[in-house]
C-alpha positions in Angstrom: 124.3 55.4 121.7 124.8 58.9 121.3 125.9 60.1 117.7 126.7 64.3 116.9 125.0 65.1 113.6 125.0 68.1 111.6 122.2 70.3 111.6 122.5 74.0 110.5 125.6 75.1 108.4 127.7 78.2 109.3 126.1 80.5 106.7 122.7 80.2 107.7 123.6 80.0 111.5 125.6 83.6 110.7 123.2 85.2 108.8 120.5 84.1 111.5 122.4 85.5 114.5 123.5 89.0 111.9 120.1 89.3 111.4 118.9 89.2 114.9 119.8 92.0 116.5 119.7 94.4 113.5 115.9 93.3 113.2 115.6 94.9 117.0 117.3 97.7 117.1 115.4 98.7 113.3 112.1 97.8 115.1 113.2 99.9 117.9 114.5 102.8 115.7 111.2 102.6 113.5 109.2 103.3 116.6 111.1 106.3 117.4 110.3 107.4 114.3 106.7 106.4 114.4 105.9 107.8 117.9 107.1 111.3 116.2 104.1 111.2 114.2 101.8 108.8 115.9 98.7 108.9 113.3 97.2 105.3 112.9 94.0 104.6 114.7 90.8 103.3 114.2 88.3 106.2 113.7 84.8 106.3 112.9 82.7 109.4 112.2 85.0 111.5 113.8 85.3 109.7 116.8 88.8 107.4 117.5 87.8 104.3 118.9 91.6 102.8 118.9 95.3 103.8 118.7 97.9 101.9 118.4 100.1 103.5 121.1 97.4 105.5 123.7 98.9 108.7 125.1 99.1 106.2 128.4 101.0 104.4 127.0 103.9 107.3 126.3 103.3 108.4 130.0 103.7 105.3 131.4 107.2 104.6 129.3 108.0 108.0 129.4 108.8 107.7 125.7 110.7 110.6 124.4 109.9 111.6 120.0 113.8 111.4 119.0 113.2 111.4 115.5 116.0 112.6 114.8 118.0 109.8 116.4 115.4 106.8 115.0 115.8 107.8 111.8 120.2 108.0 112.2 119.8 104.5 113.3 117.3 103.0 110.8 118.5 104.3 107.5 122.4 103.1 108.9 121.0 99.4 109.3 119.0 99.3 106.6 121.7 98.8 104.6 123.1 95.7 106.9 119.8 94.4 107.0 119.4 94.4 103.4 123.1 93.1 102.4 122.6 90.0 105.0 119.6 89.4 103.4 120.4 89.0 99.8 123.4 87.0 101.0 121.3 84.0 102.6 119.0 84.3 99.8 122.3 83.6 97.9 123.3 81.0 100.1 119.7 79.1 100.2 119.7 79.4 96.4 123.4 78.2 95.5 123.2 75.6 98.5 120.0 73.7 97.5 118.9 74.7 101.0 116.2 76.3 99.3 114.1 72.8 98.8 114.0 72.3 102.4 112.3 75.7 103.0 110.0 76.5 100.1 106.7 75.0 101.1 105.1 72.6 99.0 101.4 70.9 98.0 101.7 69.0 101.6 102.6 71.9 103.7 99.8 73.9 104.3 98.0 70.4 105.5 100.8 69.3 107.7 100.9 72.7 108.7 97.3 71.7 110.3 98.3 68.5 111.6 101.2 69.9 113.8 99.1 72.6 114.8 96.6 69.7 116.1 99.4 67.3 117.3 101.0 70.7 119.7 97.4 71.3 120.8 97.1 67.4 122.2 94.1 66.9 119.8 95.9 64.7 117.5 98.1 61.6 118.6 99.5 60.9 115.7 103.2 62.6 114.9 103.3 64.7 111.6 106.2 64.0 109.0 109.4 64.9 111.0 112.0 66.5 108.4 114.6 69.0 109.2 111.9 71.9 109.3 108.5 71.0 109.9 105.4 72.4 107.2 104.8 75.1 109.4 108.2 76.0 109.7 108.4 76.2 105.7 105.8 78.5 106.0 107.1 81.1 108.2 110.6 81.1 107.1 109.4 82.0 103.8 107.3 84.5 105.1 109.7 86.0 106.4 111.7 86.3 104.0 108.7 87.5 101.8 108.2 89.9 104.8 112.0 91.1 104.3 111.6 91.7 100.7 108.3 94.0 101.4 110.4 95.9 104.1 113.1 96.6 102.0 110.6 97.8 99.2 108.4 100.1 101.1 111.0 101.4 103.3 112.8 102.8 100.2 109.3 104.0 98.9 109.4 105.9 101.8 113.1 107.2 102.2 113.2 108.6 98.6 110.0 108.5 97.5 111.0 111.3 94.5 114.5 109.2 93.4 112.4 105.7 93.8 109.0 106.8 92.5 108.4 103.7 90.7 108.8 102.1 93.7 106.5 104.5 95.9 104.3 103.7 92.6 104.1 100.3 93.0 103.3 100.7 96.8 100.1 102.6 96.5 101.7 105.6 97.0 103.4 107.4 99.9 100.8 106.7 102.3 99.7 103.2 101.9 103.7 102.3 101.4 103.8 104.0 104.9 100.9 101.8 106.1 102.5 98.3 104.6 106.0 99.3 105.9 104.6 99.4 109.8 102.0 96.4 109.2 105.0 94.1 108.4 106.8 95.7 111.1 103.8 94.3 113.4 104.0 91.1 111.7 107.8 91.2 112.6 106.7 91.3 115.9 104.2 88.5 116.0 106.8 86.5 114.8 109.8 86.8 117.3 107.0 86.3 120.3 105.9 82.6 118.1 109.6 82.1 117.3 110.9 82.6 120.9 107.4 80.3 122.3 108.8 77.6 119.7 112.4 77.4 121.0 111.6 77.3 124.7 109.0 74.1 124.0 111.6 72.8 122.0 114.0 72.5 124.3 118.1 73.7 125.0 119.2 70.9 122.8 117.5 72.6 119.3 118.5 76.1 120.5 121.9 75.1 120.9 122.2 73.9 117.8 121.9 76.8 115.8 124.7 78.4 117.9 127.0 75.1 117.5 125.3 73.5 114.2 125.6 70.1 115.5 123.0 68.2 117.5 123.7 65.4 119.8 121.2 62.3 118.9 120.8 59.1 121.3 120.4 56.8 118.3 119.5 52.7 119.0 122.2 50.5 117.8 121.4 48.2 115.2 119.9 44.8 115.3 121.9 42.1 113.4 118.7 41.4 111.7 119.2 45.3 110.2 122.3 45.5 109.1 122.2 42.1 107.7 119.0 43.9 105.6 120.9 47.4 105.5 123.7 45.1 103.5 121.2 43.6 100.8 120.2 46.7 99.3 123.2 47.9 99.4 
C-alpha cells in the first residue's frame, strides 16, 4: 500500500533551492576575480611545481580577467547569500530541525558504517533516520563552511572598516587563502552532493522539490494492530 508522507518542510526546501544557484554564480564570480590575480601555487626554491589554474588551462577556455564584472556580481549576492543563510539558521533553530542535523557521539561511527555499507564491504544497514550520520556531517559543514565565507569575505571587502575581522583571519592574506580554500571545499561538495542524489534515486530528489515522498508501506497484520492497541 502506498502512503504520501512528509519529508522536507517549505522553509528548508526554499532556502535549499535560494541557495543553489546564488552559491554558482558567487563561485563563478569569485573565479573571475581570482583569475585576475592568479597567485596560488605550489613553489619550492624558486621553482613552481603547481598552479591551481595552468596558463593552459586559460587558453584552452579562453577565459577572459573581467574583474571588474566578478567582483559587480559577488559583492551583489553576497548579500542574498548571507540573508538566506541566517534565515534557515533561524528556521533550523526555532523549528527543532536543528536536532536532526547537529551530529552527535554516534555519528562520526555511523558515518563509517555507511561509508562501508555504499562500498558493499558491509552487509549490514546502518540506522536509517531522516538524514543519515554522514549527512549530519556535511550539512553542518556546510553551514560551518557558510559562516567562514561570510567572515573572510568581509575580511577581504573592507579589510580597513572590518579590521577586527581581517584580525581574526590572520590577516589580509591568509583571510584571502581561507576565503578560496572553502570556495574549493564548496566545490567538493556539490560534485559528492550531486553523486548522492543520482544513487539515490528520482523519488529522494523529488522530494525536496514537492516535500512529500510516496512510501509503499505493508499493511498490517491483525496480530499488529491487536499489539499496536495494547500499548496504546
Amino acid at each position: 500500500m502506498k502512503q504520501i508522507k512528509e519529508k522536507h518542510s517549505l522553509a528548508m526546501r526554499w532556502c535549499h533551492w535560494v541557495n543553489f544557484p546564488i552559491l554558482t554564480i558567487m563561485i563563478w564570480s569569485g573565479m573571475l576575480i581570482y583569475w585576475a590575480n592568479d597567485v596560488y601555487s605550489v613553489t619550492l626554491f624558486g621553482h613552481t611545481f603547481v598552479r591551481f589554474f595552468p596558463e593552459w588551462f586559460y587558453n584552452t577556455l579562453h577565459i577572459p580577467q573581467r574583474l571588474a564584472e566578478g567582483m559587480a556580481f559577488h559583492f551583489l549576492l553576497m548579500w542574498f547569500f548571507t540573508l538566506n543563510g541566517v534565515l534557515y539558521i533561524l528556521y533550523t533553530i526555532f523549528s527543532g530541525e536543528w536536532r536532526q542535523l547537529v551530529p552527535n557521539r554516534h555519528s562520526f561511527k555511523e558515518a563509517w558504517l555507511v561509508l562501508l555499507h555504499d562500498l558493499h564491504i558491509r552487509k549490514t544497514v546502518p540506522p536509517q533516520n531522516k538524514y543519515k550520520a554522514a549527512q549530519r556531517i556535511a550539512y553542518t559543514a556546510i553551514i560551518i563552511r557558510g559562516i567562514g565565507s561570510v567572515i573572510t569575505g568581509l575580511s577581504i571587502y573592507k579589510p580597513v572598516q572590518f579590521y577586527y575581522l581581517t584580525w581574526l583571519c590572520g590577516g589580509y592574506h591568509f583571510a584571502r587563502i581561507l576565503h578560496f580554500a572553502l570556495t574549493v571545499g564548496y566545490v567538493f561538495f556539490f560534485v559528492i552532493h550531486i553523486v548522492q542524489v543520482i544513487l539515490a534515486g528520482w523519488r529522494n530528489f523529488s522530494s525536496v522539490i514537492s516535500g512529500f515522498e510516496v512510501i509503499d508501506e505493508q499493511p498490517k497484520t491483525i496480530i499488529q494492530a491487536d499489539h499496536e492497541d495494547e500499548k496504546s
